[in-house]
N, C-alpha and C positions, 0 to 999 in steps of 0.2 A: 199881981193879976195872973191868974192861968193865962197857959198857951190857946190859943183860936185858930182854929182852920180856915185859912184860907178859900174865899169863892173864888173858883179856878172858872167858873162861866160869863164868856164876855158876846157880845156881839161882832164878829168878824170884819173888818173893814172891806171897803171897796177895791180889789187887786187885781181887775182882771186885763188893768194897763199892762201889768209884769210878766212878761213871756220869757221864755226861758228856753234856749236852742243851744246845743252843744255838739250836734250833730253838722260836719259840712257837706258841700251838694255832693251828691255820688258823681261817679264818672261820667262824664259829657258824649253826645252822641258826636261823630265826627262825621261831616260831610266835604267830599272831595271834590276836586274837578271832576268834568265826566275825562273818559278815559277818548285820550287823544293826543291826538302831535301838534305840539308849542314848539315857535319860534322864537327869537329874540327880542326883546322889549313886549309879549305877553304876560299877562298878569294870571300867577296860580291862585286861586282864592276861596281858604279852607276854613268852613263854620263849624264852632264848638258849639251846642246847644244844652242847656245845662236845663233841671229842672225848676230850677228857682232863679232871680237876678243874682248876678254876681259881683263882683268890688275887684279892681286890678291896680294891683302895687306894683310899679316900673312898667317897664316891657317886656310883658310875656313872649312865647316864640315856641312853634313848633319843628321841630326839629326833620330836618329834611337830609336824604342821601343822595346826590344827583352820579351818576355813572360817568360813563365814557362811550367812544364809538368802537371799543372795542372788548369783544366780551371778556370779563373777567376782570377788565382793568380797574384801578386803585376807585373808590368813589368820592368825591366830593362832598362835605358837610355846608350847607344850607340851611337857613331858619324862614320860614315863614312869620314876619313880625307882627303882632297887631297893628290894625287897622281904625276896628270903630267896632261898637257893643259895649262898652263898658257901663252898668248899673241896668244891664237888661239881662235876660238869658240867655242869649245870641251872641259869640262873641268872633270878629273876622280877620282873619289874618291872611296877611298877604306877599307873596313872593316875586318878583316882577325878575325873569329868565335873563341873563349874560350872555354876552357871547361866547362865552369860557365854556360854557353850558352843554354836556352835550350825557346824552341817557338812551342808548336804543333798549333795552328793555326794561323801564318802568321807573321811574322815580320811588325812592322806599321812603317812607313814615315812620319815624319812629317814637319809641314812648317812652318816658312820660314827655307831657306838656313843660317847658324851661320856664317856671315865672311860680310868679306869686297871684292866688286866683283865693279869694275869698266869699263866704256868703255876707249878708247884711249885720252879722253878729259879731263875723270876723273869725269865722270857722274856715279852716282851709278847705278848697274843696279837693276830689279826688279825680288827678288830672291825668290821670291815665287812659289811653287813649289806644284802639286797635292799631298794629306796626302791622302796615303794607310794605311786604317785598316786594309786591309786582301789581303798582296800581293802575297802571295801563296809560298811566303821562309820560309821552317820549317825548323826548325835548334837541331841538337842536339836529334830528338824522342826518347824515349826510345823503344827498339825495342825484342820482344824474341829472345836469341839466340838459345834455345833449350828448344822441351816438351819432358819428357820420363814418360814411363806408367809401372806399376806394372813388374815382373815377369812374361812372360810366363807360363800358364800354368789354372790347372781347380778349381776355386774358386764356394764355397759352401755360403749357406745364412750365414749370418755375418760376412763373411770374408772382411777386407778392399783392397783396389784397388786405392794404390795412384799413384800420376800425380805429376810431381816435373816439374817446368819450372823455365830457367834460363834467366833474362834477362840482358840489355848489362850497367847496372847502377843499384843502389840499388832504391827499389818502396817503396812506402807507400801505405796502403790497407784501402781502406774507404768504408764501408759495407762487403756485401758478396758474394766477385764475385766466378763464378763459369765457369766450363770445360762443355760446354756440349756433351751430350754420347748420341749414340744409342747403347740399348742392345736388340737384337736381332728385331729390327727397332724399338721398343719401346722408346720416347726422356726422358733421365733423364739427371742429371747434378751430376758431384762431385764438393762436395763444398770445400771454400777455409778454410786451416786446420793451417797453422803456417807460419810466412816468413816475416812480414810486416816489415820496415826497413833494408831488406836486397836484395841483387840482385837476392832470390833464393826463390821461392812459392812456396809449398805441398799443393795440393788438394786431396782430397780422396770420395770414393764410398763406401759405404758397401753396399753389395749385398744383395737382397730384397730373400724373398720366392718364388717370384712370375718371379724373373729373369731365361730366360735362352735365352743365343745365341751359338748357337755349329758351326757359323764359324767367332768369332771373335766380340768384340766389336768394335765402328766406332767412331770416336771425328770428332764433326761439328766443321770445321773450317771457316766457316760465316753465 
């Protein structure tokens, strides 16, 4: 028997169940606290917002810098852990503040997202995420709780005139901060006199020759 060509024309079947995606979500939008001063036992609580739902394998975590009360000092690594959003597009993580804690200029953000974040296919998604150096979350300030000033009453030249402030954590004194005074609108300053490792600063005034205010001295408060 000769060779026969094949009819290569069929009716196509039904396949429009069969999707095909290979592409994972882009990178998530990131929403922060608003920018404010947290104490201890507050909750920081940062939403990834993906375009599609997402699938989370373990415990994702966003990666956190927390500072110190003094500038420059060494920074603290933190994660913010998931919370709740998993098989939606929202996804929330959350950091709940130590007393260890402490950030006077901004808690930093950084990127990428620490975890495993997939679409419904099983495509990784792209979890990169803006790094805030300076997101305006201070945490922890140390803050005055109280200034009080000398005795009432009428100081002669060399008499001293201290100022004791309390504040809400023990400080360390580097240099020579000082109170500044007006004595009878005249600007001077008491300087700082003993305290430094503790929650508790004496500043002091010895009055000059040349002082007099007969209705009160005034402390500039900025």
């Amino acid at each position: 028997l000769g060779a026969e060509t094949a009819v290569l024309n069929f009716t196509p079947p039904d396949r429009t169940g069969i999707l095909v995606d290979a592409e994972g979500p882009d990178a998530p939008t990131l929403i922060t606290p608003a920018a404010d001063t947290y104490l201890t036992g507050d909750t920081l609580t940062f939403n990834l917002v993906f375009a599609e739902p997402v699938q989370v394998t373990g415990s994702p975590r966003i990666p956190l810098e927390i500072g110190t009360n003094s500038p420059g000092g060494t920074p603290v690594e933190r994660f913010a852990i998931l919370s709740a959003g998993a098989g939606t597009d929202t996804l929330t993580f959350e950091y709940v503040i130590q007393p260890t804690d402490h950030d006077i200029d901004g808690l930093q953000i950084n990127s990428p997202v620490d975890g495993l974040i997939t679409d419904a296919f099983g495509n990784d998604a792209d979890l990169t995420i803006p790094s805030l150096t300076d997101s305006g979350i201070r945490i922890n300030p140390t803050k005055i709780l109280s200034l009080t000033a000398g005795l009432d009453g009428d100081y002669i030249t060399g008499e001293d005139i201290d100022f004791t402030v309390v504040f809400s954590e023990a400080v360390t004194v580097t240099g020579t901060p000082s109170i500044e005074l007006l004595v009878g609108g005249s600007p001077i300053s008491a300087d700082y006199l003993q305290g430094s490792g503790s929650d508790t600063l004496v500043f002091r005034y010895t009055v000059d020759v040349n002082d007099v205010d007969e209705d009160g001295i005034t402390l500039v408060t900025n």
